[in-house]
C-alpha positions in Angstrom: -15.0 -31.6 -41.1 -13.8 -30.4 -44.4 -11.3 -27.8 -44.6 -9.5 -26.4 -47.6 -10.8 -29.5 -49.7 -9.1 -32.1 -46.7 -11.7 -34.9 -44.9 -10.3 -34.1 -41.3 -10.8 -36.7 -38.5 -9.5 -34.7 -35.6 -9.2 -35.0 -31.6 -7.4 -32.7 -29.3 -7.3 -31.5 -25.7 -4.0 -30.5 -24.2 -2.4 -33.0 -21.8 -4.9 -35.6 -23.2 -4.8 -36.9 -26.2 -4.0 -35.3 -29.9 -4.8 -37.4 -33.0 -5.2 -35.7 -36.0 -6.4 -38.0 -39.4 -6.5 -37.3 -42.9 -8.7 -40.2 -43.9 -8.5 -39.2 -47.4 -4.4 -39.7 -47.3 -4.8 -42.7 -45.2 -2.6 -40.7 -42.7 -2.6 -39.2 -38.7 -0.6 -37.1 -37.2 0.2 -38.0 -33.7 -1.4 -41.0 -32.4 -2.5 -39.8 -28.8 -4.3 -42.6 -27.0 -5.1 -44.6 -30.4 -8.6 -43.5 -31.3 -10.6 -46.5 -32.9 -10.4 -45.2 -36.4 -7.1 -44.1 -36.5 -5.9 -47.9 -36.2 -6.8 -47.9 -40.1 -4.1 -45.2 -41.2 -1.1 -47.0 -42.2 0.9 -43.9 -41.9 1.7 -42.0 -38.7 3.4 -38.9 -38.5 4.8 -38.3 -34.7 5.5 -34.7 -33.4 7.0 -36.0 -30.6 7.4 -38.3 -27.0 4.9 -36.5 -24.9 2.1 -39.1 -24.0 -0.8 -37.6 -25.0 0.5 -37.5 -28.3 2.3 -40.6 -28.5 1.6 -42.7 -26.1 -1.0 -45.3 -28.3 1.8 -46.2 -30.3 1.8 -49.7 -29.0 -1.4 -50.3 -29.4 -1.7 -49.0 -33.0 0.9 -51.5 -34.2 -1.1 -54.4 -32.2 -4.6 -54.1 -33.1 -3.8 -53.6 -37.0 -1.9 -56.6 -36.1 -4.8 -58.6 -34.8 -7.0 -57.5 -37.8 -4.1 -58.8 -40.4 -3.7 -55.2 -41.6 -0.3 -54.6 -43.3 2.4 -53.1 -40.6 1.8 -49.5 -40.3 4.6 -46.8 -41.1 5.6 -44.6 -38.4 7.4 -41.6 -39.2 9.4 -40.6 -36.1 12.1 -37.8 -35.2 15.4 -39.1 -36.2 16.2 -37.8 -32.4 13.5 -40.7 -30.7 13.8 -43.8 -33.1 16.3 -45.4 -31.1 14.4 -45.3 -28.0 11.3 -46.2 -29.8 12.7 -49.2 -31.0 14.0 -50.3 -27.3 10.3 -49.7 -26.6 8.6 -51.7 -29.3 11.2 -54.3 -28.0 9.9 -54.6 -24.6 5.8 -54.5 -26.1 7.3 -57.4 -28.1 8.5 -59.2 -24.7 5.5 -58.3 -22.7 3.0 -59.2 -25.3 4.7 -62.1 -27.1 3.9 -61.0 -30.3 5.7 -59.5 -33.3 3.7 -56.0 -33.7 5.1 -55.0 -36.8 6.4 -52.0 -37.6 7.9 -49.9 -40.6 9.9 -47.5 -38.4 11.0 -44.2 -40.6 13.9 -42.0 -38.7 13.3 -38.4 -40.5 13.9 -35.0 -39.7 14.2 -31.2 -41.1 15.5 -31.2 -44.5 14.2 -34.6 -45.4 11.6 -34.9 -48.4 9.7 -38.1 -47.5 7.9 -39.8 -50.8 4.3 -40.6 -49.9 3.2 -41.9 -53.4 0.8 -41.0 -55.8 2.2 -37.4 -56.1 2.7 -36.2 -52.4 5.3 -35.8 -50.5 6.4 -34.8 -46.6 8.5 -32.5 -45.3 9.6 -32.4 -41.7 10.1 -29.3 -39.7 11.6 -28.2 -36.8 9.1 -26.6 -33.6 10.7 -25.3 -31.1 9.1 -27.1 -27.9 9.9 -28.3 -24.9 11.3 -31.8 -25.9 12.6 -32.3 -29.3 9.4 -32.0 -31.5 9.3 -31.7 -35.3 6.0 -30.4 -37.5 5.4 -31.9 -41.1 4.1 -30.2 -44.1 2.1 -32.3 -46.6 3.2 -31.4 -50.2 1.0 -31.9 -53.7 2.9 -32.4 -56.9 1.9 -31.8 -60.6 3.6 -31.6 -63.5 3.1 -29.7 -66.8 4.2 -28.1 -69.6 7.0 -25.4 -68.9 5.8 -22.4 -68.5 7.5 -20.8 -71.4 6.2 -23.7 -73.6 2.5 -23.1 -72.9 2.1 -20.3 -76.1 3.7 -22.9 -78.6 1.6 -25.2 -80.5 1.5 -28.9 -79.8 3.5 -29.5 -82.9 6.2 -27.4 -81.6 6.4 -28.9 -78.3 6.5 -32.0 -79.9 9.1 -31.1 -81.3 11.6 -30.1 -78.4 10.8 -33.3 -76.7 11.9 -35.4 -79.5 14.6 -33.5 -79.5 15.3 -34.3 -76.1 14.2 -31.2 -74.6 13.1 -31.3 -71.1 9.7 -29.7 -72.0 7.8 -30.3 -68.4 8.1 -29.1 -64.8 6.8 -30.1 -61.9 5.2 -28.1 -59.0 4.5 -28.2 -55.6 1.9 -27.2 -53.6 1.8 -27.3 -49.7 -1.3 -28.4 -48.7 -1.6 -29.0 -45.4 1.0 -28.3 -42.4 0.7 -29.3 -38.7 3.5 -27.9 -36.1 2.5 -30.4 -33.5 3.2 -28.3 -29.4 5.3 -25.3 -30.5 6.4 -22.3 -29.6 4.6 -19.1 -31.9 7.7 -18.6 -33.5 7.3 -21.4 -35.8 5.3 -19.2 -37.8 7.8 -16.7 -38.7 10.3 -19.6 -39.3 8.4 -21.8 -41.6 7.1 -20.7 -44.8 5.0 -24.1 -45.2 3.3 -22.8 -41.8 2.3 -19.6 -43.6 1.3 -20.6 -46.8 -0.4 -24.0 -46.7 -3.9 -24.5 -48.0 -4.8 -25.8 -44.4 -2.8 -24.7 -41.3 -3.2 -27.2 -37.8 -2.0 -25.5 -35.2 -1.9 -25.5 -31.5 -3.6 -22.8 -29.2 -3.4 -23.8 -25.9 -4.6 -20.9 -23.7 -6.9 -18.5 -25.0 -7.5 -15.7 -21.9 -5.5 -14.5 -19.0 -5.9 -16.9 -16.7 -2.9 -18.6 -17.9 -0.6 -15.4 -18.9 1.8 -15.4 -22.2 4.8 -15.6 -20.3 3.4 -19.1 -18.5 2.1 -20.3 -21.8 5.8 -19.7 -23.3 7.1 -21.3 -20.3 5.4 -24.8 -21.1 6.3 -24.6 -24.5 2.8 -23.8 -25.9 0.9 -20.8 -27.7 -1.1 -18.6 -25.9 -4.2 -17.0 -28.5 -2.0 -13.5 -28.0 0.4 -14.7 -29.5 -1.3 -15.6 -32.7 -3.0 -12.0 -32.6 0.6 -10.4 -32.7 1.1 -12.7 -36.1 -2.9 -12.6 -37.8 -0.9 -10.6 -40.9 1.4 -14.0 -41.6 -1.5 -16.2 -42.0 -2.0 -16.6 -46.1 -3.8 -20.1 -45.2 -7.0 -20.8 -46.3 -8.3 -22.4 -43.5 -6.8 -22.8 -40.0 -7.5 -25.4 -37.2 -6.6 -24.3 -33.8 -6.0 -27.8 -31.9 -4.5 -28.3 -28.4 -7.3 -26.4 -26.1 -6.0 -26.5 -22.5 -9.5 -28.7 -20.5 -10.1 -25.7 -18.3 -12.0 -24.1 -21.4 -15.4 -24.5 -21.7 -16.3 -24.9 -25.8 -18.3 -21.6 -25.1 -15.5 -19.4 -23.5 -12.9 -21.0 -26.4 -15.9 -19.7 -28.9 -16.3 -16.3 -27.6 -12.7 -15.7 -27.0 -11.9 -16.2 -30.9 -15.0 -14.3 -31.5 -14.6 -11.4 -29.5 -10.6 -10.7 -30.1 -10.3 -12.0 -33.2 -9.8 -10.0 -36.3 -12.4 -10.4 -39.3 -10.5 -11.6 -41.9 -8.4 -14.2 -39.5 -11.7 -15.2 -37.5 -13.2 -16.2 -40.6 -10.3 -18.6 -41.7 -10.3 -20.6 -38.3 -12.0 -23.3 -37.1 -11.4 -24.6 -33.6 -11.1 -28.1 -32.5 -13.8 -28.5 -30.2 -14.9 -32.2 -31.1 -14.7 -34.9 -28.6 -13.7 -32.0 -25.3 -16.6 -33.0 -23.3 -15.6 -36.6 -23.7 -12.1 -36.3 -22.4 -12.4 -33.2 -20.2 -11.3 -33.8 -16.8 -14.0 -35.5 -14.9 -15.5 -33.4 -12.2 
């Protein structure tokens, strides 16, 4: 799919797998199980330890290693590299091979340079383990604002002069919280204001109450309701569908409950469910 001008390559069910590529950036966040294409991004942005999101690591770093791909980059919590490492050690001793690795420790705060003009921030969700969300930043530079009524000659000018005459901007344009708690909405501007928003709705209807939902560390479809009027994205992906959802009953819940101008905005993961859904 195509959302807010990103090629999104994008699998999700909660408790199975989450692997979310931007083909475009050469880029996933999360890994989940490893899905075939995602062993070409030679960047990967981890949320966090939980298998489902994590737990193809291994398996990443080997088969881009058996097609003589350059080592991948990993970009982990600063709180998890250690214990990553110890378990890239042991791969190393089971497989008896090198899987290499470019392992990044990051965290909130950090500005991570991605090249060619973008750049990653890292942001704390609160979750049940420690789990961090990244927003994807564009930047551009041009002439100063208060240059742009002065003619080239002028402008000229200044800079020979040694006049700083251009500024550079930044646009967020995409953000993904990884498992979190609603409240990363109100405590991340990039979550409110990027071009595209990825975000985890786990439950969508009562059979699984708000209060359970919060208790798992997860977002219950109430819960974005209560926040619609923070939303400034563009366009929204809802990822993380618990597997006791039908695609139809995830559908109709969004349709039925869901305001106009937030409904029109979202987008819900339902590629790939029946595939992983638990069998029956």
């Amino acid at each position: 799919m195509r959302l807010a001008g990103h090629l999104v390559h994008a699998l999700s069910i909660g408790g199975i797998e989450t692997c979310i590529q931007l083909p475009e950036l050469d880029l996933c966040f999360d890994i989940g199980r490893c899905p075939h294409a995602a062993v070409k991004r030679k960047r990967v942005f981890l949320t966090h330890t939980h298998m489902d999101h994590a737990g193809g690591i291994a398996y990443h770093a080997a088969t881009r290693d058996l097609y003589k791909a350059p080592a991948p980059t990993w970009y982990v919590p600063r709180e998890n590299a250690a214990d990553i490492e110890a378990l890239l050690a042991v791969w190393r001793r089971l497989d008896g091979s090198d899987l290499p690795v470019n392992l990044v420790a990051c965290g909130p705060g950090d500005s991570l340079d991605l090249g060619k003009g973008w750049v990653a921030h890292p942001f704390r969700s609160p979750h049940r383990v420690p789990t961090q969300g990244y927003a994807l930043g564009r930047l551009k530079t041009r002439l100063r604002a208060d240059l742009q009524g002065l003619g080239e000659q002028a402008v000229r000018e200044r800079r020979l002069a040694g006049e700083d005459v251009a500024e550079t901007t930044e646009t967020i344009e995409v953000a993904f919280t990884g498992d979190s708690l609603p409240e990363v909405i109100e405590r991340e501007e990039a979550v409110r204001t990027a071009r595209l928003l990825v975000i985890e709705c786990t439950f969508v209807d009562d059979r699984v109450p708000v209060a359970k939902a919060r208790g798992s560390g997860h977002i219950h479809l109430d819960e974005i309701l209560d926040r619609a009027d923070l939303l400034q994205n563009e366009a929204i992906l809802l990822t993380h569908f618990s597997a006791r959802y039908s695609d139809e009953q995830i559908v109709s819940a969004l349709n039925r409950r869901m305001p106009k101008h937030l409904r029109e905005r979202v987008t819900p993961l339902l590629h790939g469910r029946a595939a992983l859904a638990e069998p029956t």
